[in-house]
Backbone as JSON, one array per atom type, in Angstrom:
{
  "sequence": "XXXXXXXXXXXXXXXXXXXXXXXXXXXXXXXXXXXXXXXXXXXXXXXXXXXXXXXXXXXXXXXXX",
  "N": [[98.66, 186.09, 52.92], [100.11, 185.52, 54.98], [99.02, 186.03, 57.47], [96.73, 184.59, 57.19], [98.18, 182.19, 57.57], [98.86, 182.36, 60.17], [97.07, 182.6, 61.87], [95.44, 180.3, 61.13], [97.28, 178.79, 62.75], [97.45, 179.55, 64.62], [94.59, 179.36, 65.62], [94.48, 176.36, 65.57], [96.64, 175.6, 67.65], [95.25, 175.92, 70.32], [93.63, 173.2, 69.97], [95.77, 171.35, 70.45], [97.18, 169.25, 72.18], [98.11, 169.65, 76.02], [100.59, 168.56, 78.02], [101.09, 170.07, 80.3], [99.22, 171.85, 81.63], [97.41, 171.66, 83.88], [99.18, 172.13, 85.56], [100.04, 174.06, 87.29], [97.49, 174.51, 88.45], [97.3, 172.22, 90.07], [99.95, 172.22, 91.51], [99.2, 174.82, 93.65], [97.03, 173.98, 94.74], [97.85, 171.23, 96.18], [99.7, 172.83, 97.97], [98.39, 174.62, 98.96], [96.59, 172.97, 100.41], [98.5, 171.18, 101.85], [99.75, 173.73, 103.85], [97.06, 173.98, 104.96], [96.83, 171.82, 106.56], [99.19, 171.92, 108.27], [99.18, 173.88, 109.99], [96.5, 173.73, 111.19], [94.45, 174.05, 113.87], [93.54, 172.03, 115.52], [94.49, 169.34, 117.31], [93.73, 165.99, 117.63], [95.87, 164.19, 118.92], [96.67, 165.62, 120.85], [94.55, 165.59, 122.91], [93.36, 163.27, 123.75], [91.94, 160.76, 125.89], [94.51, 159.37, 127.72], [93.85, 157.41, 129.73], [92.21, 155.44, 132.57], [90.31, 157.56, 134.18], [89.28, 159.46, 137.6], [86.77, 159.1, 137.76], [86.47, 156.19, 137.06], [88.37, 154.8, 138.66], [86.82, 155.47, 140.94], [84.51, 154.33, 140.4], [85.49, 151.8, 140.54], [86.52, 151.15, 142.64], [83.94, 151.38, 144.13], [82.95, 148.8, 143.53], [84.53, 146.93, 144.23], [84.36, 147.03, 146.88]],
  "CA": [[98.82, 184.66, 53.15], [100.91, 185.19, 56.18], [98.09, 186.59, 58.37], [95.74, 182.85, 57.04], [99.03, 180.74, 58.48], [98.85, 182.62, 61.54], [95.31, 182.75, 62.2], [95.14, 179.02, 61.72], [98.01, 177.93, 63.65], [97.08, 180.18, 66.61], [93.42, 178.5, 66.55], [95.06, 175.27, 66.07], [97.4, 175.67, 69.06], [94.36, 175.92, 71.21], [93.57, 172.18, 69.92], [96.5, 170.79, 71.16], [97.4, 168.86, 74.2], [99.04, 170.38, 77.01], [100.03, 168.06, 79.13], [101.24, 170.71, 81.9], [97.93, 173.14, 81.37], [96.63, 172.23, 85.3], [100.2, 171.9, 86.57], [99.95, 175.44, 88.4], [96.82, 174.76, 89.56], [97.44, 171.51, 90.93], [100.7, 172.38, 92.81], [98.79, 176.04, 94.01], [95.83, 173.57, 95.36], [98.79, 171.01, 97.52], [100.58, 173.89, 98.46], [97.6, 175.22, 100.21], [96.32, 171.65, 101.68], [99.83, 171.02, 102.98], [99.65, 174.79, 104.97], [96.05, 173.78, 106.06], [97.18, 170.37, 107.58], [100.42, 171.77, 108.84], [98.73, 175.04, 110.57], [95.49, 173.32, 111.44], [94.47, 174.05, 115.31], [92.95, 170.97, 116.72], [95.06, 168.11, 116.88], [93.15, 165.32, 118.54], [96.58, 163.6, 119.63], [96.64, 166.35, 122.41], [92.95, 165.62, 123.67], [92.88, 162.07, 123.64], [92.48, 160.05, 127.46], [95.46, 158.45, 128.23], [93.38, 155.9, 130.85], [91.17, 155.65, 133.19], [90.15, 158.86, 134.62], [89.11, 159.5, 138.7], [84.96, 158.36, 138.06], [86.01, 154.99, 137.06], [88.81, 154.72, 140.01], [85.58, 155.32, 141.99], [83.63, 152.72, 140.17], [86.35, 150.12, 140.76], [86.57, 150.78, 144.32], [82.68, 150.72, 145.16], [82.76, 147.08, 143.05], [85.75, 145.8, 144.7], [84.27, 146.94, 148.43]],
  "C": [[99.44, 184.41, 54.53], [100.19, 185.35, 57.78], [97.09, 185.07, 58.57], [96.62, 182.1, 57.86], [98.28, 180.75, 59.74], [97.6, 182.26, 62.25], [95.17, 180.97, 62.4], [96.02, 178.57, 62.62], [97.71, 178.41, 65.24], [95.56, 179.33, 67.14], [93.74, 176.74, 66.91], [95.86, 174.44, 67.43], [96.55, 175.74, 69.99], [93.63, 174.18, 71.45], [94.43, 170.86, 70.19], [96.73, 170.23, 72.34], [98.22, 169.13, 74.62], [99.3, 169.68, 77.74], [99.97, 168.42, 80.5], [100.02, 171.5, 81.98], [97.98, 172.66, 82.94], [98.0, 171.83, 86.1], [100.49, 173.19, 87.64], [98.86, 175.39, 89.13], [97.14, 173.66, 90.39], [98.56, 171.97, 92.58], [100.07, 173.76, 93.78], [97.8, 175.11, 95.22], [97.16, 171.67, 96.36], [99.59, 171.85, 98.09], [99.18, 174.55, 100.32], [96.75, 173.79, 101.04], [97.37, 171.64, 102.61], [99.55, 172.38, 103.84], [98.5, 174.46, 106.13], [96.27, 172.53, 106.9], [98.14, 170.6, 108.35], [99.95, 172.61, 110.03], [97.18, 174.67, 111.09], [95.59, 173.66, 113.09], [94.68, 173.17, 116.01], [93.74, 169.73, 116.0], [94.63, 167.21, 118.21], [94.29, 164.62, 119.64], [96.68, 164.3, 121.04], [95.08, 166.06, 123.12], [92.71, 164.1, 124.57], [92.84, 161.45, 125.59], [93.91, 159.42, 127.36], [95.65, 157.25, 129.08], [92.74, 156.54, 131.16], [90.93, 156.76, 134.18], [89.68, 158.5, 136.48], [87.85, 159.0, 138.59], [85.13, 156.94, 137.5], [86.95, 153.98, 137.95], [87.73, 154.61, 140.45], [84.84, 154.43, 141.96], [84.17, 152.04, 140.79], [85.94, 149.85, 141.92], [84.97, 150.71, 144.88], [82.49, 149.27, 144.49], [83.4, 146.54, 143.86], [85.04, 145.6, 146.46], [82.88, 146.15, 148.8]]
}
């Protein structure tokens, strides 16, 4: 009789709600976003113009002359 409990409560326990079951994967899957956003290469803020470059100085000045 003690082997029937078991047997059902162990398949039972599989019918249960977990509510932590994907709490390892979740934090496993921001753990590794956060690294890839932190460690990422290309960060556009370094690329970006800052103004107007020397070929549109040149424009200006053949408009203006």
């Amino acid at each position: 009789m003690g082997r029937a409990i078991s047997a059902i409560s162990g398949s039972a326990a599989g019918l249960l709600h977990r509510p932590f079951a994907g709490l390892g994967h979740a934090t496993a899957r921001f753990c590794r976003d956060l690294v890839r956003v932190m460690f990422h290469p290309y960060r556009p803020e370094r690329h970006y113009m800052r103004g107007p470059g020397p070929a549109c100085a040149a424009k200006r000045a053949r408009l203006q002359n």
